[in-house]
C-alpha positions, 0 to 999 in steps of 0.5 A, spaced: 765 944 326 772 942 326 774 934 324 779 930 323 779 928 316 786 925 316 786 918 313 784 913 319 789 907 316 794 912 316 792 914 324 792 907 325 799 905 322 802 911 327 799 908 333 800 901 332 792 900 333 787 899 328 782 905 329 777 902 324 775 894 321 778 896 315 785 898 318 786 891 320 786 888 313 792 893 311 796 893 319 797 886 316 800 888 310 804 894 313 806 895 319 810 901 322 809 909 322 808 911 315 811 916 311 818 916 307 822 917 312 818 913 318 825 908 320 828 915 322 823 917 327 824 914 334 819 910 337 818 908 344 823 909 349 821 915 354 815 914 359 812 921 356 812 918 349 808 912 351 803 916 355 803 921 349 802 915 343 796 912 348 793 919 349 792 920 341 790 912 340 783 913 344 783 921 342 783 918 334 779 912 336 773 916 339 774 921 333 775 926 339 779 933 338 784 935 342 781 940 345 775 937 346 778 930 349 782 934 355 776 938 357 773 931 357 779 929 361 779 935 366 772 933 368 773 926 369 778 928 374 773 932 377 768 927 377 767 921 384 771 914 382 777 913 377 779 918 372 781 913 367 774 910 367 770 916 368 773 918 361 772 912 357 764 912 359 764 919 357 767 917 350 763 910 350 756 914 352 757 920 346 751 920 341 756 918 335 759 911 338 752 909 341 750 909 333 757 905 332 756 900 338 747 899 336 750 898 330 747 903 326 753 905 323 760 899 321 765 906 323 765 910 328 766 917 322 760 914 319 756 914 325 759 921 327 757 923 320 749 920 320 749 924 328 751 930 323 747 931 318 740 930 323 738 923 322 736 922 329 732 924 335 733 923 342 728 922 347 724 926 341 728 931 339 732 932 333 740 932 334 745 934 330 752 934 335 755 927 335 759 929 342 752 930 346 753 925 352 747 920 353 744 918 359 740 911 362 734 911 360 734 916 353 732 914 347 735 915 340 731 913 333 731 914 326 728 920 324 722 918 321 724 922 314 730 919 314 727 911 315 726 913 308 732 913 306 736 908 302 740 908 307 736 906 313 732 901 309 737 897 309 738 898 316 738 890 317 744 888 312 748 894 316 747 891 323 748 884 321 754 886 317 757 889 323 763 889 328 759 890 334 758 885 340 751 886 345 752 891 351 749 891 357 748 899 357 744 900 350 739 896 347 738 896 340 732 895 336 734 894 329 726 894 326 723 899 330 730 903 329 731 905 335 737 905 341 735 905 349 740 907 353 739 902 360 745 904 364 752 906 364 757 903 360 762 898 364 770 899 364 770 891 360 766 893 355 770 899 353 774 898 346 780 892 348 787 894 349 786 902 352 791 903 358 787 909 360 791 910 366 797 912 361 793 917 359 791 920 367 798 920 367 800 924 361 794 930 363 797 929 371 804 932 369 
């Protein structure tokens, strides 16, 4: 399965937005594109290049490929209501970032890697493919194997640990190890600082 390993402090510094809790201790210290020659690389400026830098900011923030992220796009527009918002809840209900946002996992490439190697089921079933789009009313837990990890033991100390805030579309269970999904995720409660409109525009040209 194809995925990006490129560092995420290094995406974050090109996008000027931190990708992950730890990117943000180091934006404070460095600040700019990385690379030896960054200073001669032309930021801002045109419209398209804007639309472009907003289009790899969320692509990279929900780990989605770039294939993968315009099909999401291509069904968005499809979809009724604005294709902006669709896109954001589609990403927002994907198995990895509901992990990430119960906070079972402190990054979202943990989340995605936990969703991979099988230790959940949803609605009963063991899954293994973190792009599988929740629905209300599913149920994601740990698989009973896997609560015997040491991971998973110290389960509690994790969701304590991390960044997430309560959300009114999921409910999570930390004891029982258990996520339920009791609606659809609203356009405020997306990741701060997404200008989808940039990104319709960008697969509008």
């Amino acid at each position: 399965m194809a995925r990006d390993i490129s560092p995420i402090v290094k995406q974050s510094r090109r996008e000027g937005y931190a990708l992950a809790p730890k990117a943000h201790k180091v934006m404070a210290k460095k600040t700019g594109i990385p690379g030896e020659h960054a200073d001669m690389r032309v930021r801002g400026g045109s419209l398209y290049l804007t639309q472009l830098r907003e289009k790899q900011k969320v692509r990279r923030l929900y780990g989605v490929l770039e294939k993968q992220f315009a099909k999401l796009m291509k069904e968005a527009a499809a979809a009724d209501g604005l294709a902006g918002e669709n896109l954001l809840q589609y990403l927002e209900r994907r198995a990895d970032n509901v992990v990430y946002r119960a906070g079972f996992a402190l990054t979202r490439r943990q989340a995605r890697q936990l969703v991979s190697h099988g230790h959940f089921l949803l609605n009963g079933r063991r899954i293994d493919i973190p792009s599988i789009r929740l629905k209300p009313g599913d149920i994601l837990e740990v698989r009973p194997k896997s609560q015997k990890s040491e991971y998973f033991k110290n389960l509690d100390n994790i969701v304590s640990g991390s960044s997430t805030v309560p959300l009114s579309w999921l409910k999570s269970d930390p004891k029982q190890m258990k996520i339920e999904i009791t609606g659809l995720p609203k356009r405020e409660e997306a990741e701060a600082g997404i200008n989808e409109q940039l990104i319709v525009e960008y697969y509008s040209r």
